[in-house]
C-alpha positions as CSV (number, residue, x, y, z in Angstrom):
1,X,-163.5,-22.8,29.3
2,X,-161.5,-26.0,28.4
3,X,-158.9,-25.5,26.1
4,X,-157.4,-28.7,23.6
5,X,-153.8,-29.4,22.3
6,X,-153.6,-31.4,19.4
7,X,-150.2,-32.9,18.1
8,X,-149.8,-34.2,14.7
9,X,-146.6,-36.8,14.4
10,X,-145.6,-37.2,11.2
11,X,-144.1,-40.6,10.5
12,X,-141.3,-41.6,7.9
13,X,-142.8,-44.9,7.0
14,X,-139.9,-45.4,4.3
15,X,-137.4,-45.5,7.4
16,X,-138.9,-47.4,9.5
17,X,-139.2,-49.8,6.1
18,X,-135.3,-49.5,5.5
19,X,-134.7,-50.4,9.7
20,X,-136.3,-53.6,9.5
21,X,-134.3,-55.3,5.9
22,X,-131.2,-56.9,6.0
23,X,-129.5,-54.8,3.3
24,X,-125.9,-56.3,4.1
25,X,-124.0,-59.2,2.3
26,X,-125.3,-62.6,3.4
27,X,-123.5,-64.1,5.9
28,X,-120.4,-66.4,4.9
29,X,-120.8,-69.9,5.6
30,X,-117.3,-72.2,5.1
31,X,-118.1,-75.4,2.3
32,X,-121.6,-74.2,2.3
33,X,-123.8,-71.6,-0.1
34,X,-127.4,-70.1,0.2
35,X,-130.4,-72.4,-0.9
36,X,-132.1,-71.5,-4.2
37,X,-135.5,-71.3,-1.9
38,X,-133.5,-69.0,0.2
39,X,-132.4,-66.8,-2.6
40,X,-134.4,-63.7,-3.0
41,X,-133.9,-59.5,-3.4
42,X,-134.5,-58.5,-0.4
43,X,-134.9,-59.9,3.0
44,X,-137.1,-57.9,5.5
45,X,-137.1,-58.4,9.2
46,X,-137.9,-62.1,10.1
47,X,-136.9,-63.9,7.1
48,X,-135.2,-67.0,7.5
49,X,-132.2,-68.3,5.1
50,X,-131.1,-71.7,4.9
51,X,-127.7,-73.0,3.3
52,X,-126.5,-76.4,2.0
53,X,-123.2,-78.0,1.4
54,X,-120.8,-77.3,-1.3
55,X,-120.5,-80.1,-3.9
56,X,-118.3,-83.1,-2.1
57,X,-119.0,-81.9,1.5
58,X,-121.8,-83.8,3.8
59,X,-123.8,-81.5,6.3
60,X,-123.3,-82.1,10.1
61,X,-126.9,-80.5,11.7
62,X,-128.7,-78.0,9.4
63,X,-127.2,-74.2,8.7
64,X,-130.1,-71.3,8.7
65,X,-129.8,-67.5,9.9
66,X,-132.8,-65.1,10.6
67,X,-132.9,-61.5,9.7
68,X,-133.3,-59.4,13.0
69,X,-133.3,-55.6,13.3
70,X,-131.1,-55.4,9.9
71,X,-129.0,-58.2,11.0
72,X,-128.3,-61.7,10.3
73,X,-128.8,-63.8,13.3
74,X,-127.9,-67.7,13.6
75,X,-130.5,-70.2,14.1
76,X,-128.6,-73.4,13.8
77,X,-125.3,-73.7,13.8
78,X,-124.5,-76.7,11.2
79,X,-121.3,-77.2,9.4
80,X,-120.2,-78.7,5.9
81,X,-117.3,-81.0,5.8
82,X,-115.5,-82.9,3.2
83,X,-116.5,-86.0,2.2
84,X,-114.5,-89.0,3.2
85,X,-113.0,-92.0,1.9
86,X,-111.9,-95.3,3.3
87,X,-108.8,-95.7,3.6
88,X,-107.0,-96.2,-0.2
89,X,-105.8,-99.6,-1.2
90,X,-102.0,-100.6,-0.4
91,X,-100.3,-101.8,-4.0
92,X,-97.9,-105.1,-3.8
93,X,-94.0,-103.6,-3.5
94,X,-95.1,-100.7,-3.7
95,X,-96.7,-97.3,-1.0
96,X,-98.5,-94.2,-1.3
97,X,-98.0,-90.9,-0.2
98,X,-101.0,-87.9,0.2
99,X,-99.9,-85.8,-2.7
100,X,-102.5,-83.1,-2.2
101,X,-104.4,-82.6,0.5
102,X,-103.9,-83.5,4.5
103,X,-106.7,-86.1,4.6
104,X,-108.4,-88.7,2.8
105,X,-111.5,-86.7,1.8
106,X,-112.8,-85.3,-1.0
107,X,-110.6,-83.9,-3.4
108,X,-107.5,-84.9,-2.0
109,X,-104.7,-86.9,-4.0
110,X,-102.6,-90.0,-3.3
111,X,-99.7,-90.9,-5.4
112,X,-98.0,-94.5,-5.2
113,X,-94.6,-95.0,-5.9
114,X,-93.1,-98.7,-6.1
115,X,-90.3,-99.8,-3.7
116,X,-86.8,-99.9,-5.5
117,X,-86.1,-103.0,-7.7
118,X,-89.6,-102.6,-8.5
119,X,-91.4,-100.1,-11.8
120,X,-94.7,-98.9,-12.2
121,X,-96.4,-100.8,-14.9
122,X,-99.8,-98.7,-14.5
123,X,-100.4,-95.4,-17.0
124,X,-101.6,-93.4,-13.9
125,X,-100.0,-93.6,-10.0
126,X,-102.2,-90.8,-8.7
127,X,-106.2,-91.3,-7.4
128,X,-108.5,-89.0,-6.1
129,X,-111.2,-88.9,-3.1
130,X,-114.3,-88.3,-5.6
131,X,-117.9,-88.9,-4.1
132,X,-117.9,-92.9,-5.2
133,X,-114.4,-93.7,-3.7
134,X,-111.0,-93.4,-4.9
135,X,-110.7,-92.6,-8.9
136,X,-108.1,-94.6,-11.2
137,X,-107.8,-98.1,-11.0
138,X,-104.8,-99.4,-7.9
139,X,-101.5,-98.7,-9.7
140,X,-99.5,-101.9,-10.2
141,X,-95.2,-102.6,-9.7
142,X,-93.7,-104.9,-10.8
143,X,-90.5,-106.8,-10.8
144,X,-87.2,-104.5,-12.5
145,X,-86.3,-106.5,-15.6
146,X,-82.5,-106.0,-17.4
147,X,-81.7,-106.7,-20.9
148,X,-78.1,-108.5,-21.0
149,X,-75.8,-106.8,-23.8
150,X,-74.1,-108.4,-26.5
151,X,-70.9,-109.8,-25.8
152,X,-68.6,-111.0,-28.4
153,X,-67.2,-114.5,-28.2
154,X,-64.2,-113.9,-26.3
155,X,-66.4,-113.4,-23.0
156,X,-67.9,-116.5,-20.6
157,X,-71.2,-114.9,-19.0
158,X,-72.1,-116.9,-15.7
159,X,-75.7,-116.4,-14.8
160,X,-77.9,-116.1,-17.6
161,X,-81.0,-117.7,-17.3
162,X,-81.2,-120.9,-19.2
163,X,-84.5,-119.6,-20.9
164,X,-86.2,-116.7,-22.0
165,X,-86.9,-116.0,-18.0
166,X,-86.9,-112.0,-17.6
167,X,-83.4,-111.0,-15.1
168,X,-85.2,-109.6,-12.4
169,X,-83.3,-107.0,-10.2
170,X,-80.7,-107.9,-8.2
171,X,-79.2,-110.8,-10.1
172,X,-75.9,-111.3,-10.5
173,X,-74.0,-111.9,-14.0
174,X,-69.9,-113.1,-13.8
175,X,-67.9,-112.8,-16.3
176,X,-64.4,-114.2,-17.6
177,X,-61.7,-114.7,-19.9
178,X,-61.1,-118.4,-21.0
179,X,-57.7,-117.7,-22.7
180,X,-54.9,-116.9,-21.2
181,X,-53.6,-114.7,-24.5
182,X,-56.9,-112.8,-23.0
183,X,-57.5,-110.3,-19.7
184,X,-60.9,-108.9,-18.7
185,X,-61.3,-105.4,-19.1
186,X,-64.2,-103.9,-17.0
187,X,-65.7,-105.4,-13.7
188,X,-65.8,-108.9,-13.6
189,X,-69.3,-109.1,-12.1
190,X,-72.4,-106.6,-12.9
191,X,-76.0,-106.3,-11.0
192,X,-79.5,-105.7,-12.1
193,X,-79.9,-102.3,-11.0
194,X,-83.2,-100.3,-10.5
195,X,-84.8,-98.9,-13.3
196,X,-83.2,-102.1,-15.1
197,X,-79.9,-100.8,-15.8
198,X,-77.0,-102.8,-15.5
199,X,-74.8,-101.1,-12.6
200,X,-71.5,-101.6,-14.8
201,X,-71.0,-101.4,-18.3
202,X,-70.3,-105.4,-20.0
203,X,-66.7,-106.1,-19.6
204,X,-64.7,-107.4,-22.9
205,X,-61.8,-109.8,-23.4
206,X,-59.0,-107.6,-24.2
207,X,-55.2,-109.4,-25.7
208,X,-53.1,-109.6,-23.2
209,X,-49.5,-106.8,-23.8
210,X,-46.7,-106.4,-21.8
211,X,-44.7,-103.4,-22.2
212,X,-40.6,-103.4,-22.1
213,X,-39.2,-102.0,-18.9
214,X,-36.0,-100.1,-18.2
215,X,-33.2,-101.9,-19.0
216,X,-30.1,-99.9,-19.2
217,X,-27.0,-101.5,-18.9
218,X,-28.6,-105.1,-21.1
219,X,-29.0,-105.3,-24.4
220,X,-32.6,-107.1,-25.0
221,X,-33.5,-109.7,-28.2
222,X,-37.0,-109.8,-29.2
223,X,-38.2,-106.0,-29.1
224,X,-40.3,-105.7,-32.1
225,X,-38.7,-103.2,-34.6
226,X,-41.8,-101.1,-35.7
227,X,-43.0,-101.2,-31.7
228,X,-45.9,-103.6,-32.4
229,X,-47.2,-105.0,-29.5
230,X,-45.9,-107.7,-27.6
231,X,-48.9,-110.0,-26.9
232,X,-49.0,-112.9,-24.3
233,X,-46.3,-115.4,-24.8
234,X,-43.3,-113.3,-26.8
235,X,-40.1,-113.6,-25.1
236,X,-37.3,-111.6,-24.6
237,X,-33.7,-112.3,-24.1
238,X,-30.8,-110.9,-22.3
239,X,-27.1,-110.5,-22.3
240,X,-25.0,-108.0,-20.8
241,X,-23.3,-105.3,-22.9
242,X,-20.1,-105.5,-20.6
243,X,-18.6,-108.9,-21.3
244,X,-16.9,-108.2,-18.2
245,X,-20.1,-108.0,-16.1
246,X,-22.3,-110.8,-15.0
247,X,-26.0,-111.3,-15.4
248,X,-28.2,-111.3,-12.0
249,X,-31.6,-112.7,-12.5
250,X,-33.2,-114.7,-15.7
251,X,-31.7,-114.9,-19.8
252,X,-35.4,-114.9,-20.7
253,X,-38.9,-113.4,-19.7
254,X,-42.3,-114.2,-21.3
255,X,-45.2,-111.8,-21.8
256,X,-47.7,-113.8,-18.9
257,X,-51.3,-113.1,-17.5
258,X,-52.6,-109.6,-17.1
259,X,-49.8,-107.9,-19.1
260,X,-46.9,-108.7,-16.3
261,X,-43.5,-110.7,-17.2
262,X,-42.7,-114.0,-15.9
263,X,-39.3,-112.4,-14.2
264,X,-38.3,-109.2,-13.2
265,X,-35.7,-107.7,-16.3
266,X,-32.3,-108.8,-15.0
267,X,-29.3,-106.8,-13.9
268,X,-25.3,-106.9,-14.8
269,X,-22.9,-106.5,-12.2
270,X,-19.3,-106.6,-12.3
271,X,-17.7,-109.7,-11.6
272,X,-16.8,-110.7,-7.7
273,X,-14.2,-112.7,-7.0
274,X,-15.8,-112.7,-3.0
275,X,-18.4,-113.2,-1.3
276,X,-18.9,-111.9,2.1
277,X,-20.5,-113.3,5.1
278,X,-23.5,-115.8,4.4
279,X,-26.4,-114.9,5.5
280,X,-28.9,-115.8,8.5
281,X,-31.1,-118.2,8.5
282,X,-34.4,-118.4,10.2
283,X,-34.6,-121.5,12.6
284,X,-30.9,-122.7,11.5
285,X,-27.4,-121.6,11.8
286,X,-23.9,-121.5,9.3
287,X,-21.5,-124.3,10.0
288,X,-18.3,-122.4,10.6
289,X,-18.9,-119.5,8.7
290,X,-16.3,-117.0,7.4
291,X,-16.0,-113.0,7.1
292,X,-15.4,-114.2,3.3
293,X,-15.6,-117.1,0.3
294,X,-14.3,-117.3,-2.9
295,X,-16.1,-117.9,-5.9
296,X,-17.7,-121.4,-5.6
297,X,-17.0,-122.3,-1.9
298,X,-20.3,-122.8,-0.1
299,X,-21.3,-122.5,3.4
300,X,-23.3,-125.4,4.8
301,X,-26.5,-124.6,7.3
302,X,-27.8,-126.6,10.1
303,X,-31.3,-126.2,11.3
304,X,-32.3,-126.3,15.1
305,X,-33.2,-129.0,16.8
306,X,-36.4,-130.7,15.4
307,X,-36.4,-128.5,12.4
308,X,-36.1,-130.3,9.1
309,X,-33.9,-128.8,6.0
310,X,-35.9,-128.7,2.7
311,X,-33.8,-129.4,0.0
312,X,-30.7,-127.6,-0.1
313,X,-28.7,-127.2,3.3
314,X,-25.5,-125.1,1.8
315,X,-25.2,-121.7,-0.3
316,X,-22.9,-121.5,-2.6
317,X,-21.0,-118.0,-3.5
318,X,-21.7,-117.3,-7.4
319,X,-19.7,-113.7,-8.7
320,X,-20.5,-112.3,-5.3
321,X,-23.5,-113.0,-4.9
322,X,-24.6,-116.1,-2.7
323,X,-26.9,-118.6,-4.5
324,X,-29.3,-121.2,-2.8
325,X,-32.1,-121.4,-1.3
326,X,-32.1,-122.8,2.5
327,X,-35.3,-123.4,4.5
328,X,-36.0,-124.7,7.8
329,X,-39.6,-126.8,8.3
330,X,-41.4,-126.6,11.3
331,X,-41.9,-129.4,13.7
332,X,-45.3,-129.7,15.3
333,X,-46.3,-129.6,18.6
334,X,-48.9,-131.6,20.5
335,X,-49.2,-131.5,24.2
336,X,-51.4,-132.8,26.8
337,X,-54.2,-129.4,27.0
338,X,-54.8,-129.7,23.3
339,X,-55.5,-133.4,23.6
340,X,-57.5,-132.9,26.5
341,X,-59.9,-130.6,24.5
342,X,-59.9,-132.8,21.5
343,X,-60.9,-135.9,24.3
344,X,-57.7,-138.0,22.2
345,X,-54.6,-139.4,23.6
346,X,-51.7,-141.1,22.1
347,X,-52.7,-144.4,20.9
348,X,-50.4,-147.6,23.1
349,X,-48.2,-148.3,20.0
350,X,-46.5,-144.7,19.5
351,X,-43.3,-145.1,20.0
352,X,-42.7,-142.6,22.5
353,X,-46.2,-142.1,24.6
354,X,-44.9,-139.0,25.8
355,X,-44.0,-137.6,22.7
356,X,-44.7,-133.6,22.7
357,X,-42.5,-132.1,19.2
358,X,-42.5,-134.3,16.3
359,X,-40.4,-133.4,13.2
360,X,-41.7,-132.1,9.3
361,X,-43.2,-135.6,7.9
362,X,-43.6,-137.4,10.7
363,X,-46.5,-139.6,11.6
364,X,-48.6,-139.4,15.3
365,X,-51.2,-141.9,15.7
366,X,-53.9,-140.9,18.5
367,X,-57.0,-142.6,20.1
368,X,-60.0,-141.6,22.1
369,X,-59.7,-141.4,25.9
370,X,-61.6,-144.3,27.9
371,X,-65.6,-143.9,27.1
372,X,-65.2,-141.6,24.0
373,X,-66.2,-142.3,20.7
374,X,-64.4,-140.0,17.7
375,X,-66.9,-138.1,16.0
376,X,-68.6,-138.4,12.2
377,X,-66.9,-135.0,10.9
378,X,-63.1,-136.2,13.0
379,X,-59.8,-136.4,10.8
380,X,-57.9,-139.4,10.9
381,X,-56.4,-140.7,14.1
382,X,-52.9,-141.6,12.0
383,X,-51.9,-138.0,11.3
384,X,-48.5,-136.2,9.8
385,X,-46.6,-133.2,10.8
386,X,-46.5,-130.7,7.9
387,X,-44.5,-127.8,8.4
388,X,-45.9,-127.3,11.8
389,X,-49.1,-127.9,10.5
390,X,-51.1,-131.4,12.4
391,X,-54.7,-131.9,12.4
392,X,-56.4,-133.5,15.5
393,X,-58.8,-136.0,15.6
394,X,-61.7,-135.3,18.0
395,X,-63.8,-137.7,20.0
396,X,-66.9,-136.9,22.3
């Protein structure tokens, strides 16, 4: 007798339902989002979803993922980049800079800024990688422009353009005083600066004062009572309050340029009845000189050999004090290496060819060496000795 075992299997067909759908979140896809086809509420085992690129992105291969034993699988691995833009327009003095963004693609910025001396004439120096291009027309810079100031009529402006042409940055404007009675206050000169401002304020013609310096043993004539000011050209005198002293320096000073007097303000001394010994000159020597002079006896000077007195060739002692002015002027010298490198000799009627020193004032008259011409830009060949001082000719 055959016996039979029978198994029933009950099957959760709910389970096996829930195994086979993708119940998670859909997978994450950079610059990309889920087609509207693609979209639905529930995604059983072999469905297929398919992405496309975020606004301002271009695909590179297609995206799509497949639902596999409750899991989302990759298909095709596309991506979604931004969108890029040729390269943006350089402006005339001016450059750009990315202002947001690391690339030119979509969405990032550019902002121009104009070199210095230059301004931005444009209402907007930013654009924008859109899908069309760069937004905003190319910003424009132009030249910096500065507005002279008003001067009154003292000052002389040098530079102003003889029309209504625009002073563009970097010009120059000089200014001065015509008057002497006047001194400029402020810089004399002022630039076109960026952002067309003037780099100095507009000087002014101010009058010229001078104020009264320590004088304490003089009495002075000519100080205004009340303490106006003493503009350019008052004078003031001098005398000594001791009758018994003497006055060193000038009776009278006048107000000058820039507020300074034409003298120093003089001293008083007592009154010397000696004068010690002269003193030294440079280049010269005393002719028998003593340890001491009464007033009025002088002291005669000789210069050295070839050096020429100007003038005067004694002091004279004055109250103690030894008055005079002595000076010594140079001879020149010419030798043979300097006319060698100038290509000149000493022309055949000098009266002494070999002449080397000549004295202050004296004449040398030179000519070219044999097959030398003197040049278009040469000095004279009859030259003079000036105080040391002789131009060469030069021939080539």
């Amino acid at each position: 007798m055959k016996l039979y075992l029978t198994l029933l299997c009950l099957v959760n067909v709910g389970a096996l339902n829930a195994l086979s759908v993708c119940s998670g979140p859909l997978p994450n896809v950079l610059n990309a989002g889920i087609t509207d086809e693609s979209k639905k509420d529930e995604y059983k085992d072999g469905a297929i979803i398919y992405f496309a690129c975020n606004f301002g992105h271009v695909p590179a291969g297609k995206i799509s993922y497949v639902c596999e034993k409750a899991k989302w699988v990759i298909i095709r691995r596309g991506k979604c980049s931004p969108k890029p833009c040729e390269l943006p327009d350089e402006t005339a003095h001016g450059h750009y800079t990315i202002h947001d963004g690391e690339d030119f693609v979509f969405g990032a910025s550019i902002k121009y800024t104009c070199n210095n001396g230059y301004q931005m004439v444009s209402q907007t120096d930013t654009r924008t990688c859109m899908l069309d291009g760069w937004s905003n027309h190319l910003p424009i810079c132009e030249v910096v422009s500065c507005v002279p100031e008003a001067t009154d009529g003292r000052v002389i402006v040098s530079g102003l353009p003889d029309d209504d042409t625009p002073i563009q940055f970097g010009h120059e404007l000089k200014f001065n005083c015509p008057k002497p009675e006047h001194q400029l206050k402020g810089n004399p000169q002022v630039v076109c600066a960026a952002e067309g401002k003037w780099n100095n304020p507009f000087p002014t013609c101010e009058d010229v004062t001078c104020n009264v310096l320590e004088h304490s043993d003089v009495n002075v004539k000519g100080v205004p009572e009340n303490n106006d000011t003493m503009k350019y050209g008052h004078r003031l005198q001098f005398e000594c309050r001791d009758p018994k002293h003497i006055l060193h320096g000038e009776a009278e000073v006048v107000c000058s340029k820039n507020g300074q007097w034409s003298h120093p303000f003089p001293l008083c001394n007592e009154r010397k009845d000696f004068c010690g010994p002269p003193p030294t000159l440079l280049n010269g020597d005393t002719v028998g000189a003593k340890e001491q002079y009464r007033n009025g006896e002088s002291v005669d000077y000789i210069c050295q050999q070839f050096y020429t007195p100007k003038d005067l060739s004694h002091k004279t002692c004055v109250n103690g004090i030894w008055k005079g002015e002595v000076t010594c002027l140079k001879p020149c010298t010419v030798n043979e290496q300097l006319m060698a490198e100038q290509n000149i000799k000493f022309a055949w009627w000098t009266p002494d060819p070999n002449k080397i020193y000549c004295k202050h004032l004296d004449h040398v008259t030179f000519a070219c060496t044999e097959g030398k011409r003197q040049t278009k830009d040469s000095v004279a060949f009859r030259q003079q000795c000036v105080d040391g001082i002789m131009h060469l000719p030069r021939c080539q």
